[in-house]
N, C-alpha and C positions, 0 to 999 in steps of 0.2 A: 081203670087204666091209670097208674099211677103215673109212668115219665111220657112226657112228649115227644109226638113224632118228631122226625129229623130229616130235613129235606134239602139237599144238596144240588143247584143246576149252577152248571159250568158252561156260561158262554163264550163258546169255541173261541180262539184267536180275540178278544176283545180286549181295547188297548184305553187305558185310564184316560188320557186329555179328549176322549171323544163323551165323555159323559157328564149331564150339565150338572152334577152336584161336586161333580172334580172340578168345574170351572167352564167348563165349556158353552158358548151361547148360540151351541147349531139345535138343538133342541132334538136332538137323535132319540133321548132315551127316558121321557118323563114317568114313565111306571118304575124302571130304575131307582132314579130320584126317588119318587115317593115312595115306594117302599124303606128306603137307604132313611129316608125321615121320618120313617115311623121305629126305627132302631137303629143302630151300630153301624156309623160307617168308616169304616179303616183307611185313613185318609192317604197313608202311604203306605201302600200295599204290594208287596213284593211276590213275583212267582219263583217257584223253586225248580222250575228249567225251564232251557228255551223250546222245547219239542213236546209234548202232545203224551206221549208216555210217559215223559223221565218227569215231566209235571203233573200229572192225574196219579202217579203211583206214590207220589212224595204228598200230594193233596189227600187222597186218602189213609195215608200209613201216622202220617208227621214226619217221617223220616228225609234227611237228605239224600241224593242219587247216592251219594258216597257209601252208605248206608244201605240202603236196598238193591242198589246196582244196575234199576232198568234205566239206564245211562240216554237209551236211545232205542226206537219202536219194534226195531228187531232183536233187542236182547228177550232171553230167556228171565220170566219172572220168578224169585227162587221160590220154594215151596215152603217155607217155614212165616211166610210172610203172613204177617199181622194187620190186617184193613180192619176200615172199621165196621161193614156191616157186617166183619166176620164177629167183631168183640160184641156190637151190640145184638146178636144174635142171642149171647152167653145171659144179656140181659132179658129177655124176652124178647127182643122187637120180632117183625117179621122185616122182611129187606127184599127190594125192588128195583129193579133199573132198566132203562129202556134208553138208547141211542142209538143212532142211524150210522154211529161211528165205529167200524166195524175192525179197525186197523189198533182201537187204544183200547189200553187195558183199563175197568176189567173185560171188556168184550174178549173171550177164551178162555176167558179165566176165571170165569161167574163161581164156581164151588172155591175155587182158593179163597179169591177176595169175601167170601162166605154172602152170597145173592139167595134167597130161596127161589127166586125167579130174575133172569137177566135176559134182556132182549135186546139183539142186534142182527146186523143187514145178516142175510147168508144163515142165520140160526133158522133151523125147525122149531116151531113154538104154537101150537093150537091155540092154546089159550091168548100170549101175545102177539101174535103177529094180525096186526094190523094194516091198513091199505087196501085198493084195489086189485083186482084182477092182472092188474099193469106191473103193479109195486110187488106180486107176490112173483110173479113172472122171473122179475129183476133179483129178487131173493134167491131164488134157485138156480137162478145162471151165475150168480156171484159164487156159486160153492167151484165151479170151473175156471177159472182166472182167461184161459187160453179161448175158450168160448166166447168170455163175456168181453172182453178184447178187442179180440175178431167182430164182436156184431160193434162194438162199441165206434172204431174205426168208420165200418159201414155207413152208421148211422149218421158220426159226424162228415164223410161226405157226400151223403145223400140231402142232408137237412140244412150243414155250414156249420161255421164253431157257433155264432150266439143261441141259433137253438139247440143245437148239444146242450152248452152250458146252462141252457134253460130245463132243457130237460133233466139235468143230471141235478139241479138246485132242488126241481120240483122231486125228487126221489129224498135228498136228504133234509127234507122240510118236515121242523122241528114238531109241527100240532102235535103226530100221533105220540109222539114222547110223552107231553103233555094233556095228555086226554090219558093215557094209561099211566099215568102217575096218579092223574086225581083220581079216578076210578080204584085204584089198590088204597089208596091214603079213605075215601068213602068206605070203601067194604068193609075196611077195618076199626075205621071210627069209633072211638067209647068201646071199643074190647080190648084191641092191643095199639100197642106202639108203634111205627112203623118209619121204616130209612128208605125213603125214594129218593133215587138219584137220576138224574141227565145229563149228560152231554149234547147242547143245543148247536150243531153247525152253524147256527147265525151269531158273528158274522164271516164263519170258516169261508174259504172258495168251495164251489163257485160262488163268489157274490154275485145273486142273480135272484133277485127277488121277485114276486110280482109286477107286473109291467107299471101298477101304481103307485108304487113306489118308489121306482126308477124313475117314473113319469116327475114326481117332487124333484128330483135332482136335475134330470139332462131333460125340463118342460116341455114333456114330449118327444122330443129329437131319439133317432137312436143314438146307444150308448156307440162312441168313437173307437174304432176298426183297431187300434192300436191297445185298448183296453183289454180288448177280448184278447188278442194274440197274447198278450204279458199275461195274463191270466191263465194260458192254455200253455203257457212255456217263461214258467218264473225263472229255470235253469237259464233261459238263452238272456234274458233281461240283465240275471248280475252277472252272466257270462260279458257284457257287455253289447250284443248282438241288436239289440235297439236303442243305442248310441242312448244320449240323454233323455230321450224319451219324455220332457215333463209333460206336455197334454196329455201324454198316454198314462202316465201314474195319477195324474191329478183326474182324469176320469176315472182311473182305476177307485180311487178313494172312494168318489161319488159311489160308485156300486158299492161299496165296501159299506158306505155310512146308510146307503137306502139299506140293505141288508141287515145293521145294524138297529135302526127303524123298524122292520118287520122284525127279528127278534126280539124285540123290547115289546112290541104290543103282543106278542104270543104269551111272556112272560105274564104282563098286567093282565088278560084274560084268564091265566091262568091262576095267579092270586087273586082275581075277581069271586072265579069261582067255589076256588076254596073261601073265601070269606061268607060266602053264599051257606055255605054246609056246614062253617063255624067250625072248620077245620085250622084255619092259618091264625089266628090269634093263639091258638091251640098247640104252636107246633113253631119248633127252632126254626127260620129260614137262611137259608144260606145262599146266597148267589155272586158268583165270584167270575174269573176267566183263569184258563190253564195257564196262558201265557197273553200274549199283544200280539202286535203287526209291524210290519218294517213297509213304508212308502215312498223307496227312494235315499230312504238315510244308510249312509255309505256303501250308497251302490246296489244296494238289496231291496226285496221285497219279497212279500210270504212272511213265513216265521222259522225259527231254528238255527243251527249252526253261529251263531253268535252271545255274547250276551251286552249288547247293547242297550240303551234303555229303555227307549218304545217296547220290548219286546219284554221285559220284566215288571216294570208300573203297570198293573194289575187295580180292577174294580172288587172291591169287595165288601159286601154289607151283610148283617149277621139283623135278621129279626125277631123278637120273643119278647112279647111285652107283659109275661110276666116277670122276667126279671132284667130287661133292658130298656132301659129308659128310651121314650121316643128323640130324638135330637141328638145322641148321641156318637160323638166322632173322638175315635182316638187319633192321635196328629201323630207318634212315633211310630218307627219305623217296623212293621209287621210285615209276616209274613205267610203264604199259602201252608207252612210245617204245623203253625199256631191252630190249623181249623180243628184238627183231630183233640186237641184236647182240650179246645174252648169250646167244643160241642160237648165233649165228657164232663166239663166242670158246668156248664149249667143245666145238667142232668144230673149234679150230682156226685158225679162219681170218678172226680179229677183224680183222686188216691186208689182207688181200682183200677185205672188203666194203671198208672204208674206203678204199680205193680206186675203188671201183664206185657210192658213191652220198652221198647228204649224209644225217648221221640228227643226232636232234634228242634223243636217248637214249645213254646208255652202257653198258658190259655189265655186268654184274654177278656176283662171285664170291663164295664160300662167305667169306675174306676180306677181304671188301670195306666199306670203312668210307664212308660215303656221306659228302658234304659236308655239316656241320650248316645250313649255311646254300645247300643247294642251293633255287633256286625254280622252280617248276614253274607254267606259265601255261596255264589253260585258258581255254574261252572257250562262249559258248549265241547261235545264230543267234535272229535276229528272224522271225517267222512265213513262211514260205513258202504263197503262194495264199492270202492272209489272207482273201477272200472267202468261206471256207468256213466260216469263225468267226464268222460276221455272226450268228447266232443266238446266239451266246454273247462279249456283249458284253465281260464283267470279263475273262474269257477273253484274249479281246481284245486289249485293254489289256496284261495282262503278256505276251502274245506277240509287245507290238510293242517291247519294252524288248530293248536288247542289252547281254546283261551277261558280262562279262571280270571271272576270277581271277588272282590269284597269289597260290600257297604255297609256304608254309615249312615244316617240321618246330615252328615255333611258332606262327605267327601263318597270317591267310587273309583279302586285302585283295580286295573286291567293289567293281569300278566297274561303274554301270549309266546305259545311256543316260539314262534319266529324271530323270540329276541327284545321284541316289542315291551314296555312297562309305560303307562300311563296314567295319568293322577288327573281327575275332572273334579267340582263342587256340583255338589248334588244343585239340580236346574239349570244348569248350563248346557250349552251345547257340547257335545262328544266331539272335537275336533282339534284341531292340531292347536290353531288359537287360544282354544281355551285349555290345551294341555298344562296342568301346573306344576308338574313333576320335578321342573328343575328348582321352581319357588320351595318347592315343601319336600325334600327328598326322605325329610323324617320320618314325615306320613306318612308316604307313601311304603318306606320300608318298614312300619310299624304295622301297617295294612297288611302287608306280605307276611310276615311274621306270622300276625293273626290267623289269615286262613290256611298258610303250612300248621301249623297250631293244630289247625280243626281238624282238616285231613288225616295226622297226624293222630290225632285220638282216635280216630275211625279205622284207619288202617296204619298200624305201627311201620308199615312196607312201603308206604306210599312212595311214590315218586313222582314230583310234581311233571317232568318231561315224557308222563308215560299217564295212558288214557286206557282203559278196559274198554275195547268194543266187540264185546264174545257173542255172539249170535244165536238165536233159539230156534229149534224146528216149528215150536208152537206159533210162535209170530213170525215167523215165513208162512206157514200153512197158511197163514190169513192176509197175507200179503196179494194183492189183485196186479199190482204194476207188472208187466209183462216182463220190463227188464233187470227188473229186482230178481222175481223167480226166475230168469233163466240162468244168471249170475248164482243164486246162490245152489239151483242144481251144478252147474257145474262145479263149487267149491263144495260141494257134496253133503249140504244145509238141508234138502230136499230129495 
């Protein structure tokens, strides 16, 4: 076996200042840490959207949305598209994935993104499906939306929302991912190369861990009434429907961070045991997040429709000690576009990809001095199926604003539809206080320039006050929310 395997896990929604090697002293995420110091950690590290598709398709391609187009979970993913376990297929490897995440691509899309085997909720899969009796149950009633709905309802009030949400935690709980990664990455061992990936929920909602882990945060006590409700209805919270709510999000966090606790030890179990089988010294690691979390900052929580910065400061550490030095931190500014062909350059074969496709990222080495003034553009769709939001009007409103970044290593200039232009220094607070827009107008218009610049190379058409949000039958098919699919039969998506 000449190249090393490549092993990709994406923890769901997880946000950079909760992790003690970004500075943190809650002690959430010590296998984290120690892997992160045993090679490459990317100390400012950027996602490349605020939602769950338009980040995992730019995560695996290097591309920006602009560029591939999955802008948002319902678009159609184009067929010409370039992933990477489709390229490293070309190379030998074999390729893997497993996640509970049945809404993000590539879940539908396992032959595009080129999977020899992909497993998610609702797929038939002999060989991977994994769980009980219970979990295979829930497998097959997820192929009906309208069924699983219906009992879904039931259940939550026969049983109450916290054990819903307990229940619905323990369904997307990460192990069997994890157990079927090491398993494909074992069978293959010393013949071929192999790209596993995951999508780990933790610390996605529900946050609803183990009761012992919860126990660490709220000392036993249950978690407070106001938690759960925000969590079972994030629409009505930045609708403004639970006024300020701070106990209610500050426990919210608590779940968030125990969750984030029981992801982290799933992780270090699972590089335990590849070290066991003398597989992970053997083998690139990569473990990063699609996106963060929002807790109350400006009014929001959940993730998406924004790009604020909780939601873009991203964890990510790259391991392989044979050619990344242990201790290694690059301090400039990178980002999630970079992984796809700093996986290809230390395999090798940075000038074979670049040959085979356009990336919008560069690769990055132990090193590697980053441009001070590199900018990085991202960008937040306007509502898709706005009709669904019609009960939450403020709601509304900011989901009809399209707002576009560019950063810097200092600065982080916001153009928003609604008129809006805003100039922050990287580490400060996003708020009107620390707006510097009218001190530094240069910047700020030299920022603008930049990412009209980018766009601009990508689409000669562009127009900054106009957003693509085209819709796919593929990703409605797999869409479970009841009022998404009724909406999008009616606009005739279904």
């Amino acid at each position: 076996m000449d190249q090393p395997s490549i092993i990709l896990i994406i923890l769901d929604s997880a946000r950079r200042d909760m992790f003690g090697c970004y500075g943190s002293n809650l002690g959430l995420t010590p296998n984290f840490d120690r892997l992160a110091s045993e090679g490459m950690l990317l100390w400012d590290h950027y996602a490349a959207g605020c939602g769950s598709a338009q980040a995992h398709v730019s995560t695996f391609t290097g591309q920006h949305s602009a560029r591939h187009r999955m802008v948002h979970n319902l678009c159609e993913v184009r067929d010409d598209l370039l992933a990477m376990p489709k390229l490293l297929r070309e190379l030998g490897y074999r390729t893997y994935g497993h996640s509970k995440a049945s809404f993000i691509p590539p879940a539908g899309h396992e032959d595009l993104f080129g999977f020899d085997e992909m497993w998610y909720s609702g797929k038939a899969s002999a060989r991977a499906r994994s769980g009980g009796v219970r979990d295979r149950a829930l497998d097959l009633l997820r192929r009906w939306p309208w069924a699983f709905n219906t009992a879904k309802r039931f259940y939550g009030t026969m049983l109450g929302r916290e054990r819903q949400l307990a229940a619905s935690a323990r369904y997307f709980d990460g192990h069997a991912s994890f157990r079927y990664l090491r398993d494909r990455l074992a069978e293959h061992h010393g013949s071929a190369p192999v790209f596993a990936y995951s999508t780990i929920l933790h610390p996605h909602t529900p946050y609803y861990p183990p009761k012992r882990y919860l126990d660490r945060f709220f000392h036993g006590r249950p978690v407070p009434a106001q938690a759960l409700d925000i969590q079972a209805n994030f629409h009505a919270y930045a609708n403004g429907d639970f006024g300020e709510a701070r106990e209610g999000i500050e426990a919210l966090k608590l779940c968030y961070q125990a969750d984030l606790v029981y992801g982290d030890e799933q992780l270090g179990q699972f590089a335990d045991d590849l070290t066991e089988r003398g597989i992970l010294d053997e083998s690139v690691l990569i473990v990063t997040s699609d996106h963060g979390e929002l807790f109350g900052e400006h009014g929001l929580a959940n993730h998406g429709a924004s790009v604020w910065e909780p939601l873009y400061s991203t964890p990510c550490l790259i391991r392989y000690p044979e050619a990344v030095p242990a201790g290694t931190v690059v301090r400039g500014l990178t980002s999630a576009l970079d992984l796809v062909p700093t996986a290809f350059s230390l395999i090798g074969k940075e000038e074979w990809l670049a040959d085979r496709t356009t990336l919008d990222g560069a690769p990055l080495a132990p090193d590697t001095q980053v441009d001070p003034d590199r900018t990085l553009v991202v960008d937040s769709p306007p509502a898709v199926l706005p009709e669904r939001f019609k009960q939450y009007p403020k709601l509304l409103y900011l989901l009809s604003i399209i707002a576009r970044a560019a950063r810097t290593s200092e600065f982080k200039y916001i153009w928003q539809s609604n008129g809006q232009r805003l100039l922050f220094r990287t580490g400060t607070p996003e708020d009107d206080q620390h707006n510097v827009l009218e001190e530094y107008p240069e910047i700020a218009d030299d920022l603008h320039s930049r990412m009209v610049a980018f766009y601009e190379a990508v689409d000669p058409e562009f127009v900054i006050e106009q957003y693509p949000v085209a819709i796919g039958r593929t990703a409605g098919a797999l869409m479970t929310n009841p009022t998404v699919r009724q909406e999008l039969k009616r606009l005739g998506y279904m």
